[in-house]
C-alpha positions as CSV (number, residue, x, y, z in Angstrom):
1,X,155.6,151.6,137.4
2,X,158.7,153.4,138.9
3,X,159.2,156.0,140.5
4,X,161.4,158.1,138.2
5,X,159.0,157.2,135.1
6,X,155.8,158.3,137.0
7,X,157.1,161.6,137.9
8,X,158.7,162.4,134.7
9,X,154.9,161.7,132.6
10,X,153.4,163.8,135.3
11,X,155.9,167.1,135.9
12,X,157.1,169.0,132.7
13,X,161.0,170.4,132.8
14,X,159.1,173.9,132.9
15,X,156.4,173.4,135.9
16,X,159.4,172.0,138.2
17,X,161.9,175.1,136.9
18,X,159.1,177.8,137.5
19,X,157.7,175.9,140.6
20,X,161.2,176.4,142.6
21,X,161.8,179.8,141.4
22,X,163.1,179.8,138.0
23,X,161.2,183.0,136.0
24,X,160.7,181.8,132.7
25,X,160.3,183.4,129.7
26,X,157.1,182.6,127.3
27,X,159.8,181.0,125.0
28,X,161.0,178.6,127.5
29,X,164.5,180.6,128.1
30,X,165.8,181.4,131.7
31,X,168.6,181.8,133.7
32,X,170.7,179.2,134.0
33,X,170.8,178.7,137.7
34,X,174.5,176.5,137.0
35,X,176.8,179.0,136.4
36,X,176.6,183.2,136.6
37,X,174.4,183.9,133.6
38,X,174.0,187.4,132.6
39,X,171.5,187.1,129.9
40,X,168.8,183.7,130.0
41,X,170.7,181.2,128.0
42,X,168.9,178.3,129.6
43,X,166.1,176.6,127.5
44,X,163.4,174.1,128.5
45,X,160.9,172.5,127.1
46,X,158.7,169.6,127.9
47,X,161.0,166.5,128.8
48,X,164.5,168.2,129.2
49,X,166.6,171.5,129.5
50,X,169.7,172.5,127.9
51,X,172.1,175.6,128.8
52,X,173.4,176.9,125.4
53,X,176.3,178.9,127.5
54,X,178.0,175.9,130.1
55,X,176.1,173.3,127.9
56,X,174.3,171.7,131.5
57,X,171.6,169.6,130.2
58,X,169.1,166.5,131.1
59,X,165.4,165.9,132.2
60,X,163.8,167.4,135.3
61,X,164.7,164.6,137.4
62,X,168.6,166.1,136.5
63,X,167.3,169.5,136.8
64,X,166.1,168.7,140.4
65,X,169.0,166.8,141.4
66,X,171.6,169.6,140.6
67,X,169.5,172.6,141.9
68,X,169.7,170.8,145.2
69,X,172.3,168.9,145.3
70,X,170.2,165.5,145.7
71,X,170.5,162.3,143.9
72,X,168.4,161.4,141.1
73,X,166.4,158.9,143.5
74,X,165.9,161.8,146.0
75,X,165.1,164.5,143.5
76,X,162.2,162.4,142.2
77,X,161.1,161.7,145.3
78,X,161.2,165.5,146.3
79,X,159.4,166.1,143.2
80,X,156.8,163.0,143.9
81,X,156.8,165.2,147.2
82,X,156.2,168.4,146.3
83,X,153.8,167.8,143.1
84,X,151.5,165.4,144.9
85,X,152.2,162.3,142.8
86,X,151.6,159.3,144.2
87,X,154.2,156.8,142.4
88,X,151.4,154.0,142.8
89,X,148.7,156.0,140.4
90,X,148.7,155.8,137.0
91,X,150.9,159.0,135.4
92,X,147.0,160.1,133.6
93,X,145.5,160.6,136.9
94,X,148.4,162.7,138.3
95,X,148.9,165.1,134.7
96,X,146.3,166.9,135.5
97,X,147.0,170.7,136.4
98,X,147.1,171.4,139.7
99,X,145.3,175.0,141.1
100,X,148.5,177.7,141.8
101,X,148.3,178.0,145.4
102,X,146.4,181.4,146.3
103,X,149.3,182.6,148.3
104,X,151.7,182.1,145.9
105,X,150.0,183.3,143.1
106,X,149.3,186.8,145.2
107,X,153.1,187.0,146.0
108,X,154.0,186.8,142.0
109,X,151.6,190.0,141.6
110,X,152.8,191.9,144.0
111,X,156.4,190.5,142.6
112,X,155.3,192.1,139.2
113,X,154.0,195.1,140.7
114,X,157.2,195.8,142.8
115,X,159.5,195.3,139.9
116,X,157.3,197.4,137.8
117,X,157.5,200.2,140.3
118,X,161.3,199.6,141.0
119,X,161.8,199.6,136.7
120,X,159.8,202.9,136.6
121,X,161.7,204.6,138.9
122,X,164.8,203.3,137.6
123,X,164.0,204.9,134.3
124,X,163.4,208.5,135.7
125,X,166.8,208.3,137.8
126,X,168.4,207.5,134.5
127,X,166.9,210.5,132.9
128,X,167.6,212.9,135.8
129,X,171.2,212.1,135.9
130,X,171.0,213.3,132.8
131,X,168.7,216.2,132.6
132,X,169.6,217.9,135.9
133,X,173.8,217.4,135.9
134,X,175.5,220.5,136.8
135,X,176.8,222.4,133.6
136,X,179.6,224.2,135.2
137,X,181.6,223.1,138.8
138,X,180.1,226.2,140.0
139,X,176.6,224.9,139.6
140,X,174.9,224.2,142.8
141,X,173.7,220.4,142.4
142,X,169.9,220.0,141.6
143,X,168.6,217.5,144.7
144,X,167.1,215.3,141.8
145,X,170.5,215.1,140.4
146,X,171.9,214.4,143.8
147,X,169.0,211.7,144.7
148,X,169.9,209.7,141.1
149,X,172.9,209.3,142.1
150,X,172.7,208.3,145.1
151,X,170.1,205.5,144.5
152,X,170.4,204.3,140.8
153,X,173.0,201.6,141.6
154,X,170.8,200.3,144.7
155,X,167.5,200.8,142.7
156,X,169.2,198.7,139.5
157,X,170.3,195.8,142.1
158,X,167.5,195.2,143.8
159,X,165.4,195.4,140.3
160,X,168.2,192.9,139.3
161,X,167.3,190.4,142.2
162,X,163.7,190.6,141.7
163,X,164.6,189.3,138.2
164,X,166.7,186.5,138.7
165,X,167.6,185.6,142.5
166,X,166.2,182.6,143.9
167,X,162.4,183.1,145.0
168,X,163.1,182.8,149.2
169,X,165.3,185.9,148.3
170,X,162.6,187.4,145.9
171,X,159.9,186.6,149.2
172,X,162.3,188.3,151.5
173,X,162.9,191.7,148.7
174,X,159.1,191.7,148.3
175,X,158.3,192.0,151.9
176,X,161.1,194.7,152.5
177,X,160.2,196.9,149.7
178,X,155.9,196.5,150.7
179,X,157.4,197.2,154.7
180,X,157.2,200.8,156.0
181,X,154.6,201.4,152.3
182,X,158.0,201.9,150.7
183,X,156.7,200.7,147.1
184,X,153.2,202.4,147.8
185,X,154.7,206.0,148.4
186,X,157.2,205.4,145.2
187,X,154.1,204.2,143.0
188,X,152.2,207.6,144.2
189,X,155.1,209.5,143.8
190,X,156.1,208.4,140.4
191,X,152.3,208.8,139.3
192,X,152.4,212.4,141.1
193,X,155.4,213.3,138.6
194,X,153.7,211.6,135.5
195,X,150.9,214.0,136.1
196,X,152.8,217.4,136.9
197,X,155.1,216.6,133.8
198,X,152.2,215.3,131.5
199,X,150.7,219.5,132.6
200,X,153.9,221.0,132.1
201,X,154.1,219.7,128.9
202,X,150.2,220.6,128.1
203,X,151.4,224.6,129.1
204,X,154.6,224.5,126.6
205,X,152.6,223.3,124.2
206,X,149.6,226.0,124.5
């Protein structure tokens, strides 16, 4: 059996997308990774993938090829590679699920937990600009005021990477944001703030 035919009955369009950074959604849509996609207009499935906005499609052989700029022969054998597949077994003995690396699997929860954080604090910047803009020019500006806008557009970029930049740049966002226990003194602080405005809202309410 060839090689193309061996790794195609023993790597799904979705394991190869998701294993080299693709985040994909539980109905099989992502960001196309082809062209500068907004919103996920990429859908795969099983055997092939289809972008319903620049119209790239073919099987994960094609996906492989054009994601790194390989030919079909060397994107299956990357894939043969990086899968484990040996192109002499029999495609049953190689479908079975392989066990998500520890190390990778730890990295996607702190992933979740960093965009998480990043998304909850993007959320109460939004509603302080709001809430605390000076009424008059005379005002002087409320530092919560000052602080939302001075970090929404950063906060909303790096939440925006974390979402769809390729996963070495996700690694590299990951470990900045968990250096220094940036993300750890945001996730007390934004749970300090819950608390004092879930007891300021007890008092109006008594």
């Amino acid at each position: 059996m060839d090689i193309f035919t061996t790794v195609k009955a023993a790597v799904t369009v979705r394991q190869a997308a998701e294993h080299y950074g693709l985040q994909v959604s539980r109905n099989g849509m992502t960001f196309c990774p082809f062209h500068d996609d907004r919103h996920p207009s990429m859908k795969l499935n099983e055997r092939y993938f289809y972008c319903f906005s620049c119209g790239a499609t073919g099987d994960v052989i094609d996906l492989v090829a054009r994601l790194f700029d390989l030919s079909s022969y060397e994107a299956a054998q990357k894939l043969a590679y990086d899968f484990g597949i040996d192109p002499d077994k029999p495609p049953a003995a190689i479908a079975l699920p392989k066990p998500e690396r520890p190390l990778l699997k730890a990295y996607r929860q702190e992933e979740v937990r960093c965009l998480r954080v990043l998304c909850d604090y993007l959320h109460l910047l939004e509603s302080w600009k709001v809430r605390y803009a000076p009424k008059t020019p005379e005002d002087v500006l409320d530092d919560r005021f000052v602080e939302a806008c001075q970090m929404l557009d950063y906060v909303e970029y790096l939440a925006d990477l974390l979402i769809a930049a390729e996963l070495e740049q996700r690694v590299k966002i990951v470990e900045m944001l968990n250096k220094n226990g940036l993300i750890a003194s945001l996730e007390e602080r934004l749970d300090r703030l819950k608390k004092e405005d879930n007891a300021h809202e007890k008092q109006s309410a008594a």
